[in-house]
C-alpha positions in Angstrom: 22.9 3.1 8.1 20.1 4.0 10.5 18.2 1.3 12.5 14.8 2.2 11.4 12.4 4.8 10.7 8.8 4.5 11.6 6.2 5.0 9.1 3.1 4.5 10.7 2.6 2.5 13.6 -1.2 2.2 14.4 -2.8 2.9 17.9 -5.7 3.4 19.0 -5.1 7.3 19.0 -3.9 7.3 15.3 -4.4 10.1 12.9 -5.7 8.6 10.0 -7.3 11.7 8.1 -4.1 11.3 6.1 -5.2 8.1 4.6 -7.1 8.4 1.6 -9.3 6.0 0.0 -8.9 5.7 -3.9 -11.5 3.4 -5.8 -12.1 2.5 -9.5 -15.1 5.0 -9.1 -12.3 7.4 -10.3 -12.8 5.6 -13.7 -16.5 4.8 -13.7 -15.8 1.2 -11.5 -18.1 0.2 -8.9 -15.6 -1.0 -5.5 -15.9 0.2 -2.7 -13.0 0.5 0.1 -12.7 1.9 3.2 -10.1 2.4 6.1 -10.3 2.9 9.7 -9.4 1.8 13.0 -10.7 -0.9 15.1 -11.0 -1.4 19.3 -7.3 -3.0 19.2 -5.8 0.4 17.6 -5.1 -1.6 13.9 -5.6 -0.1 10.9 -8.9 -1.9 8.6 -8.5 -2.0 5.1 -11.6 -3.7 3.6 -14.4 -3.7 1.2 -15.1 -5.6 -2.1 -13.6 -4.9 -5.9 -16.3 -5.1 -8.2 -15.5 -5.7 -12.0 -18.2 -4.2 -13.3 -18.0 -0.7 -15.4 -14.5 -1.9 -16.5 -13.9 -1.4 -12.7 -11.6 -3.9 -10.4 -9.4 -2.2 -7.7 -9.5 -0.3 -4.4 -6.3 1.2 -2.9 -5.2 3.3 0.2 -2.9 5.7 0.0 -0.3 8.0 2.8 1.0 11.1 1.1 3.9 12.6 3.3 6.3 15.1 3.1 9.0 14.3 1.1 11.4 12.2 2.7 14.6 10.6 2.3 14.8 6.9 2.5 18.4 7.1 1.4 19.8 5.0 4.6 17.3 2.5 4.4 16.8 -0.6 2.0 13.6 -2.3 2.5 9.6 -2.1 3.8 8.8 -3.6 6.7 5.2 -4.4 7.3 3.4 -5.9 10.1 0.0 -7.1 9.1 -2.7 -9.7 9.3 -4.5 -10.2 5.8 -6.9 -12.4 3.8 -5.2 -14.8 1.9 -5.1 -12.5 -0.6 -2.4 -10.8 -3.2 -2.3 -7.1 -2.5 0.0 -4.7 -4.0 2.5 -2.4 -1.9 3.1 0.6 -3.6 5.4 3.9 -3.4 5.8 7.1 -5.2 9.1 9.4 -5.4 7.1 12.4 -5.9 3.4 12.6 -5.7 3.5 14.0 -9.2 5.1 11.1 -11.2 2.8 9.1 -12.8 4.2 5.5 -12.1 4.3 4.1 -8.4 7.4 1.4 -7.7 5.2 -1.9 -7.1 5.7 -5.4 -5.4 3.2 -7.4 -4.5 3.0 -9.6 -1.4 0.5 -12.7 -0.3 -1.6 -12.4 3.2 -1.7 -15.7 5.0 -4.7 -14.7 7.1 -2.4 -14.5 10.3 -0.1 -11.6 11.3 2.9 -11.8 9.6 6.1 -9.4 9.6 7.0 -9.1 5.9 9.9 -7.2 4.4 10.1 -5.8 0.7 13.8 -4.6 -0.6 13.4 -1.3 -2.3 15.3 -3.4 -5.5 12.6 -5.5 -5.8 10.1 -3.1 -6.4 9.4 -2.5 -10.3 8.1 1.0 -11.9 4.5 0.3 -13.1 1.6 2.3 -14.6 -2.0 1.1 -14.7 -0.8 -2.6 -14.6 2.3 -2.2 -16.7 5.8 -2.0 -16.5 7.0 1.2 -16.9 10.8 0.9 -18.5 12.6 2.1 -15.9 15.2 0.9 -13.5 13.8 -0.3 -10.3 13.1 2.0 -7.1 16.2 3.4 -6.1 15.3 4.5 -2.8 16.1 8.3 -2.9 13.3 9.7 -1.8 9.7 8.5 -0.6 6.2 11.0 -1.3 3.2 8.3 -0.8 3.0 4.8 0.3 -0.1 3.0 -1.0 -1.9 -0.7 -0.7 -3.8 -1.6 -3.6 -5.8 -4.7 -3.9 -6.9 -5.5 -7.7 -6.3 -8.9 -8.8 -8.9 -9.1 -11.9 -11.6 -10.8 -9.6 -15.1 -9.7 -8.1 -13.4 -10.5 -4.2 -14.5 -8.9 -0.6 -11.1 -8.0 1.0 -9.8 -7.6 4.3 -6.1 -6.6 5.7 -5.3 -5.2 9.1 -1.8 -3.0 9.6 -0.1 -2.7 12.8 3.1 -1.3 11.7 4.6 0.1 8.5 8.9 1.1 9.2 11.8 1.5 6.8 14.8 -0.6 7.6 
């Protein structure tokens, strides 16, 4: 099994043009979200979900080239976050229509969390999809999505984003 593989780890010379906003706009929703990098070289997720116009999320999402995650068993995620529930979310292939889903709580300090690949369930638009959890073949996008049914600002900084 390898040690680790990198991700993304954030600098102040990132290329971020990969990282692509995706609001509730896409289905007539009003939040707004928006990523970038501060002075320190962290990644800034922020903005507010709105409700309104049967809206209520705002993600971010990587798409790589398809690559296998085969010797590796978990998400490992340095980041700093609100105090809020965000969802951590990955895709196979771009083109399936259900992302593998876990969802993890910010304290509002920096905190090192880890997500097993097991634990992450097949969902589509908020529901379970009925298949076996992600079985950590191969990884096309990694997302954050923020969506927890309430009019909220939201703010969540990412240093560091490896496979273990």
């Amino acid at each position: 099994m390898s040690e680790s593989f990198v991700l993304f780890d954030f600098s102040e010379e990132s290329n971020i043009q990969n990282w692509i906003v995706v609001n509730d706009g896409v289905m007539g929703g009003l939040s707004k979200g928006n990523f970038s990098l501060n002075d320190e070289g962290h990644a800034l997720f922020m903005g507010y979900v709105s409700l309104e116009n049967n809206g209520g999320f705002s993600s971010v999402r990587y798409n790589l080239e398809s690559k296998s995650v085969k010797d590796f068993k978990k998400i490992k995620l340095r980041l700093k976050g609100d105090g809020k529930q965000y969802q951590i979310r990955v895709k196979t292939r771009i083109s399936d229509y259900y992302s593998y889903i876990a969802y993890i709580k910010t304290n509002g300090e920096w905190q090192t969390l880890e997500i097993p690949f097991s634990d992450m369930t097949p969902s589509f638009r908020g529901y379970k999809v009925d298949l076996p959890n992600y079985p950590g073949e191969y990884l096309e996008q990694f997302a954050i999505l923020i969506g927890n049914k309430k009019k909220e600002d939201f703010e969540l900084y990412l240093d560091k984003i490896e496979l273990e």
